[in-house]
Backbone as a ProteinNet text record, in pm:
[ID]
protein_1_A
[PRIMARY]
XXXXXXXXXXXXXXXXXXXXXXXXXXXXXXXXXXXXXXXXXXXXXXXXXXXXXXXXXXXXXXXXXXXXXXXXXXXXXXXXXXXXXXXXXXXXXXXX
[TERTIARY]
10842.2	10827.9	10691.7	10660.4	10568.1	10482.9	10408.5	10313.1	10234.7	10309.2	10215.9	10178.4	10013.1	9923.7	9927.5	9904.1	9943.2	9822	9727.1	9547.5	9627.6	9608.2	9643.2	9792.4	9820.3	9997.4	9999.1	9944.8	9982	10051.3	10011.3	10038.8	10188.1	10188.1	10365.1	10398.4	10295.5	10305.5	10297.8	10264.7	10270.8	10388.5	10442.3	10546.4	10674.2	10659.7	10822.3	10743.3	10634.5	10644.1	10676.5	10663	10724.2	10871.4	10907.5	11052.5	11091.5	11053.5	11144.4	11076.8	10970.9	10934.1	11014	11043.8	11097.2	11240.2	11275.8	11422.5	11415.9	11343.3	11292.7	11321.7	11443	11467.8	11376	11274.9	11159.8	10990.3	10994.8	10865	10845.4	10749.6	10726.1	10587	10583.4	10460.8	10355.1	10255.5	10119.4	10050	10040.2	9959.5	9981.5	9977.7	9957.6	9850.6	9711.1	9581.6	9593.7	9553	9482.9	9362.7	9274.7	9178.6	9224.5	9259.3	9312.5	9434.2	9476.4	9595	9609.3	9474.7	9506.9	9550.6	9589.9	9678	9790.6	9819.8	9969.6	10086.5	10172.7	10312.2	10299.5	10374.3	10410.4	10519.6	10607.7	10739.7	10667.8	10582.4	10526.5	10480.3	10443.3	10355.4	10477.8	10559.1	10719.9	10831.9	10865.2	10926	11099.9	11105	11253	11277.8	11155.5	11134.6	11155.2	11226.3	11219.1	11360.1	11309.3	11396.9	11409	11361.2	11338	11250.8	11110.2	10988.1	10916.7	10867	10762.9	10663.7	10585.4	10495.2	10389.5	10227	10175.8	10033.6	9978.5	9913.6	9747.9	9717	9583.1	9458.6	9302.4	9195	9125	9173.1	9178.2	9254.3	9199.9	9243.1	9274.3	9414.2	9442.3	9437.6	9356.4	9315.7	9447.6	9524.8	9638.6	9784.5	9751.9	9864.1	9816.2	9920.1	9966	9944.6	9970.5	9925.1	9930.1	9813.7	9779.4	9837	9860	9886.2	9764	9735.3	9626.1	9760.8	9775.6	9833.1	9696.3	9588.6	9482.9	9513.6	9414.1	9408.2	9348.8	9363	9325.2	9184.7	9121.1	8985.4	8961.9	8995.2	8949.9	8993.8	9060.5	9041.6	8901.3	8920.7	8818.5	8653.3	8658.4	8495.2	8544.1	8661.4	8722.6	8683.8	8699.7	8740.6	8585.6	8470.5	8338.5	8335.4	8341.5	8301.4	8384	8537	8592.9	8582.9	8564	8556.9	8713.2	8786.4	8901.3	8896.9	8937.7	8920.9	9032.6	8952.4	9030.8	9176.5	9251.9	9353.6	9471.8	9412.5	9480.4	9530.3	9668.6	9710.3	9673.6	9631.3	9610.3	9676.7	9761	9805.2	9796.1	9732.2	9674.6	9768.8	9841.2	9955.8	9930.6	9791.2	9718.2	9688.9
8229.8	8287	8356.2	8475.7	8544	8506.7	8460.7	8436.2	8555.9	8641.6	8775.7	8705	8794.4	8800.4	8941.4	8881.6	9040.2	9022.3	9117.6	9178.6	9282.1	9270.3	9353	9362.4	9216.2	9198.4	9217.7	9267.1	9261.6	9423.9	9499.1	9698.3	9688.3	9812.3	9870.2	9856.3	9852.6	9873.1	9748.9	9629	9471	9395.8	9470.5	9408.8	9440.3	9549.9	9635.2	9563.4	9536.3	9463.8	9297.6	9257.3	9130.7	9125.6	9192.8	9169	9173.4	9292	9316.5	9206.5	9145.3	9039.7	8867.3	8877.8	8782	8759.8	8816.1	8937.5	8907.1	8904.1	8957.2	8815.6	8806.4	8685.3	8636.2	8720.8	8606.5	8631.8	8661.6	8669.8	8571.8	8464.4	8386.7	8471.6	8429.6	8487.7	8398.8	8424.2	8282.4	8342.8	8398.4	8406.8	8581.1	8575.6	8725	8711.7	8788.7	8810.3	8905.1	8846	8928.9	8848.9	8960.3	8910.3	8885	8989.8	8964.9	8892.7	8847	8748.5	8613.2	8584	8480.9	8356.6	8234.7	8106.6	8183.7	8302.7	8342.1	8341.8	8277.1	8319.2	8480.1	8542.6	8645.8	8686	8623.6	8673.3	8728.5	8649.1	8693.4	8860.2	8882.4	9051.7	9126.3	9066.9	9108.9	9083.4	9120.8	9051.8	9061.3	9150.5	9150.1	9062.1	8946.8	8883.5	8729.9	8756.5	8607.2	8538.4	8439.1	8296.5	8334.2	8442.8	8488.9	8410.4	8366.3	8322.1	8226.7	8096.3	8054.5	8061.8	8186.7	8229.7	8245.8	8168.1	8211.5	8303.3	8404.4	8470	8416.2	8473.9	8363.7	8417.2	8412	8489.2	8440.2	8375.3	8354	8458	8458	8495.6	8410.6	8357.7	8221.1	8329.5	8229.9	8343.6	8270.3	8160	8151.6	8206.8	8368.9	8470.9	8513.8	8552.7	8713.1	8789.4	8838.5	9014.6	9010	9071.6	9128.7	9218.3	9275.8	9396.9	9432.7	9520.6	9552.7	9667.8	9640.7	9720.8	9769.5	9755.7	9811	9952.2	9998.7	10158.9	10235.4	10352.1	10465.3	10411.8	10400.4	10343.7	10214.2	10184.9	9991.4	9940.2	9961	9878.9	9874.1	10008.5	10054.8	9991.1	10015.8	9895.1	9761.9	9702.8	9555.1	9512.3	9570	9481.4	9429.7	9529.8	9466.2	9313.6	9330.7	9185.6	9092.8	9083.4	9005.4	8933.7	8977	8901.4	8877.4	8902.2	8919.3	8874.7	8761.3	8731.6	8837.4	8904.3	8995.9	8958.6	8845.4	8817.7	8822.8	8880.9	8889.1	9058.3	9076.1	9236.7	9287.1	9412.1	9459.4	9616.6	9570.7	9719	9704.4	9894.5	9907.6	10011.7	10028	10072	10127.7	10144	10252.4	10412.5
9744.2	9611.2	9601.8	9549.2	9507.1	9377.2	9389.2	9255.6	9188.6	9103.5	9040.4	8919.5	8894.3	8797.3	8692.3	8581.1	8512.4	8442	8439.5	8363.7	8298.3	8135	8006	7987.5	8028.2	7967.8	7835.9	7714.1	7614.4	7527.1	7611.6	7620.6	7659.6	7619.8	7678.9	7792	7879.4	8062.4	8091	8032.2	8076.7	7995	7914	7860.8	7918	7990.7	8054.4	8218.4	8275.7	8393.5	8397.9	8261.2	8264.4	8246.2	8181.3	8173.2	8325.5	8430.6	8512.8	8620.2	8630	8690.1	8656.4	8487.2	8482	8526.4	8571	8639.2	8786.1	8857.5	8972.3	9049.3	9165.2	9244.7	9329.7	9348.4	9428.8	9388.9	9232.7	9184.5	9078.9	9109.3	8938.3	8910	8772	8681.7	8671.4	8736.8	8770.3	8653.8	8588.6	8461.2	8411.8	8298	8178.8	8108.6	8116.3	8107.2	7967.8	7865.7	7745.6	7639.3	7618.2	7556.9	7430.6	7379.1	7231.9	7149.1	7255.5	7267.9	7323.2	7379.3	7465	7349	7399.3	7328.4	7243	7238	7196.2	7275.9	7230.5	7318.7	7353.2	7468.1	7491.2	7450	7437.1	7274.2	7148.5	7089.4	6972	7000.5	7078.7	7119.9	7204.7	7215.5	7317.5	7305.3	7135	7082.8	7176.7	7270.1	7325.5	7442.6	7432.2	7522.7	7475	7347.6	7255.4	7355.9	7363.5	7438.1	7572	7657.1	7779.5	7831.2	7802.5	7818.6	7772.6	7817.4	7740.2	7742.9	7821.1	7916.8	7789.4	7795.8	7640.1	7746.1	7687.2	7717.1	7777.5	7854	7874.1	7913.6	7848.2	7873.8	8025.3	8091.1	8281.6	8329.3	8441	8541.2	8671	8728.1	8775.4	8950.1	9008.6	9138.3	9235.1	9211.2	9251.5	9255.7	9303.1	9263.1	9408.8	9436.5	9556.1	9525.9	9381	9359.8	9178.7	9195.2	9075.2	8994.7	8928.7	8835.6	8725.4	8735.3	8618.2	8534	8407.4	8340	8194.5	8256	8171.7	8084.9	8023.7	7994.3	8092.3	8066.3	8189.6	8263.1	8354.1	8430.1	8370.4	8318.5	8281.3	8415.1	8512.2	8619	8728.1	8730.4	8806.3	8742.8	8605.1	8541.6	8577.6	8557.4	8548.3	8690.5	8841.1	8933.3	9030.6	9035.7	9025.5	8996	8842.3	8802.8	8804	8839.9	8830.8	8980.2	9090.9	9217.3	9247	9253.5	9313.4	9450.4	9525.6	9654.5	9702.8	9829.1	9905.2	9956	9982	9996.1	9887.6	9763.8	9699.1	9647.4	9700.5	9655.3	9523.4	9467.5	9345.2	9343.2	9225.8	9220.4	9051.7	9072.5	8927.9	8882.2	8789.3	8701.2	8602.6	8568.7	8446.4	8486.8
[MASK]
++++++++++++++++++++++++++++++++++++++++++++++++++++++++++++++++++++++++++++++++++++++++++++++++

């Protein structure tokens, strides 16, 4: 099983990658990253995601994932990945 991380699950572009992740026969979801959301369910901000998920949003970043997703805004990854320390074994694909 694949453990993906999602940085700015709470946008249009982290809500259409969770659905198709929660979908997805050999991917679980090791965490959905938002500041402005964190301790919220992700139904509440996704709402077509109600009884799909109990996945609640979280201001970590759980370095126990395979691959990342940054669904940031345009260059917020590029300021974001400096400071976050991302151990190199871990894939990042940025989707902004």
């Amino acid at each position: 099983m694949i453990k993906a991380g999602i940085i700015g699950g709470a946008g249009y572009t982290g809500g259409e990658l969770i659905r198709i992740l929660l979908n997805h026969p050999v991917v679980s979801i090791s965490f959905v990253q938002s500041k402005s959301n964190a301790g919220n369910k992700i139904s509440s901000i996704h709402t077509d995601l109600e009884g799909e998920t109990n996945l609640v949003f979280s201001n970590e970043i759980n370095e126990n994932a395979d691959v990342i997703f940054f669904c940031t805004g345009h260059g917020e990854s590029t300021a974001l990945l400096p400071e976050l320390n991302i151990p190199t074994s871990i894939k990042i694909i940025v989707l902004s």
